[in-house]
Each structure stands twice: as C-alpha cells, then as structure tokens.
C-alpha positions as CSV (number, residue, x, y, z in Angstrom):
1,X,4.4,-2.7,11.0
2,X,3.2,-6.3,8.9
3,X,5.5,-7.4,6.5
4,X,3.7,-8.7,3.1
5,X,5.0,-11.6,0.6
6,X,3.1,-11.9,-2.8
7,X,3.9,-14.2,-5.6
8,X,2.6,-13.8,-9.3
9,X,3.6,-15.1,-12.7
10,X,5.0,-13.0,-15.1
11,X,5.3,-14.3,-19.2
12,X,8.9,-15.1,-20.1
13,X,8.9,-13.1,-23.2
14,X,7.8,-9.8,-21.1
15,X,10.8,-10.2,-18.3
16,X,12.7,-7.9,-19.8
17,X,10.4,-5.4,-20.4
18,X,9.4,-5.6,-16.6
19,X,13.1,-5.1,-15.8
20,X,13.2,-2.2,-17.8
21,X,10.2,-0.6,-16.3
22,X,11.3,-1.5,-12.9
23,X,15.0,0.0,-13.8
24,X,12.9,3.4,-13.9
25,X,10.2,3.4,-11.5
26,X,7.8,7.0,-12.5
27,X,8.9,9.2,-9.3
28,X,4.8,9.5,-8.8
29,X,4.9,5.9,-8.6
30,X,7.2,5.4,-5.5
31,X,5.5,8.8,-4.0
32,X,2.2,6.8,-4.1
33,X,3.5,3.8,-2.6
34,X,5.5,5.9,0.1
35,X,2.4,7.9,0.6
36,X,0.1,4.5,1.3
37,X,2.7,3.5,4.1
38,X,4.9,1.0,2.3
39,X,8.4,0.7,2.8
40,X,11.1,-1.8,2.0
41,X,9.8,-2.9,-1.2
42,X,11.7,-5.5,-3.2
43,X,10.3,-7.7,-6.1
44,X,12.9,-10.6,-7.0
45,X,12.3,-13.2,-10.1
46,X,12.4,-16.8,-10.3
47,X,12.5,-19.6,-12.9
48,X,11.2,-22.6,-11.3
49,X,12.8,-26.3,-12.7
50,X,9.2,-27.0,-14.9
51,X,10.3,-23.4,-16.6
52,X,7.6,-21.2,-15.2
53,X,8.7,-17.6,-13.5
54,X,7.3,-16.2,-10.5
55,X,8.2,-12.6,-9.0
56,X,7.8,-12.4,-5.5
57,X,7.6,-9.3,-3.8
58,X,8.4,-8.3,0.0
59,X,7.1,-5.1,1.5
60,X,6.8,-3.7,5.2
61,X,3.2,-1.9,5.8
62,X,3.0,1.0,8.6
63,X,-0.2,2.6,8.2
64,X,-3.3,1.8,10.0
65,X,-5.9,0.6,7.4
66,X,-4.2,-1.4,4.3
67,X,-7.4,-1.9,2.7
68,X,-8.0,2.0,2.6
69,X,-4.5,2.4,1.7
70,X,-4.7,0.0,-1.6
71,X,-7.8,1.5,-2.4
72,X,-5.9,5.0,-2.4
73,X,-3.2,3.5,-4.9
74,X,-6.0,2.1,-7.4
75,X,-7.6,4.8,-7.3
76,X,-4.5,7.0,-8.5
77,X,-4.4,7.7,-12.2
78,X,-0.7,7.5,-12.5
79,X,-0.8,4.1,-11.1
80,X,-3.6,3.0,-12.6
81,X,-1.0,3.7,-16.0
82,X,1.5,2.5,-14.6
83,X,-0.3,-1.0,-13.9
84,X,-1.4,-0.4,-17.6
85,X,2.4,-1.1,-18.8
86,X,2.8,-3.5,-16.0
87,X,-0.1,-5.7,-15.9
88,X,0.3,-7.3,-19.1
89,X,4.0,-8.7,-18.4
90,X,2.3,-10.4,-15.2
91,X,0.1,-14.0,-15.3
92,X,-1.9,-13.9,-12.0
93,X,-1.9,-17.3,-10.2
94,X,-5.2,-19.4,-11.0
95,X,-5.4,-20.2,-6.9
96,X,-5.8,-16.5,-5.6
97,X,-8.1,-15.2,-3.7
98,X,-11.4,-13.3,-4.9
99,X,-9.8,-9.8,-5.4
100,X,-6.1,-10.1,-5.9
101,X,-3.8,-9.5,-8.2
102,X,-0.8,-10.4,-7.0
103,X,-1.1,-14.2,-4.4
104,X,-0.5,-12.9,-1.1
105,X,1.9,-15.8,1.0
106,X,1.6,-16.6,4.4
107,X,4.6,-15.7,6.5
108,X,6.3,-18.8,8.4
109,X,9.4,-17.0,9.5
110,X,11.0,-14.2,10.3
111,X,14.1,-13.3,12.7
112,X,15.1,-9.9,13.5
C-alpha cells in the first residue's frame, strides 16, 4: 500500500459547487476509484492567509501498477463527465509536473 497527498487550487466562487458535487459522489464514480485500488480517500479545503484555497486530497493505493490504474480511470466515460463538472471548479498549480492535474506532495511523515 503507498499513501498519496495532492494539492490543487480550486476558484473561490466554485467551492460550493464542488461541495455539492462531492455531497453526491455518482455511485459509478466511487466503483471506478474502488475498482483502480484506491481506498481511504479524503479531499479537505483550505484558505491560506493571502486568500487563495487549496484542496488537498489523501488516498491509500493497493494495486500493483498506479500508472495502468489512472490510465483505467481516464479512460472511463463516466469519469471523464464527471471531471467535466469537476474540472472547472479546480485551478491546477503553475509548479506541477508535466502530466498532472492535481500537485502530487511528497510524504515527510507518517506514524501508524
């Protein structure tokens, strides 16, 4: 198992609507993301002091290959909707990698 942390911006005059989306996750949705060996997902929000927000999400990967895995959830139509409600609340970071989305964070700590 490899836990993941990824940080994004989201635009302060969508939060709501990502609330309300995430209130009400499509049942295919969490099927997909159970089906590409993800578990214990969580995405929290934050306003940071200059006024930006961030969501930072927290999941625990099982499966074997997570690049073949993400590729199996982009290549889903119902997520690929989903992201289409999704994506436009969300301000990627200017600082990620080639590829991503979401900002992957490096883990510094953890205690069981």
């Amino acid at each position: 198992m490899k836990r993941y942390g990824m940080v994004i911006g989201i635009h302060p005059e969508r939060i709501e609507e990502y609330k309300r989306l995430h209130a009400a996750v499509w049942p295919e949705v969490l099927s997909m993301i159970r089906q590409c060996h993800i578990q214990n997902y969580s995405i929290y929000l934050r306003r940071l002091d200059e006024g930006a927000y961030y969501l930072f999400s927290y999941f625990e990967y099982t499966g074997s290959d997570f690049a073949a895995d993400m590729a199996r959830m982009a290549a889903d139509p119902t997520t690929q909707r989903w992201w289409t409600f999704c994506g436009p609340c969300q301000k990627p970071l200017q600082d990620r990698a080639a590829g991503e989305w979401w900002a992957d964070m490096e883990e510094v700590f953890h205690a069981d």
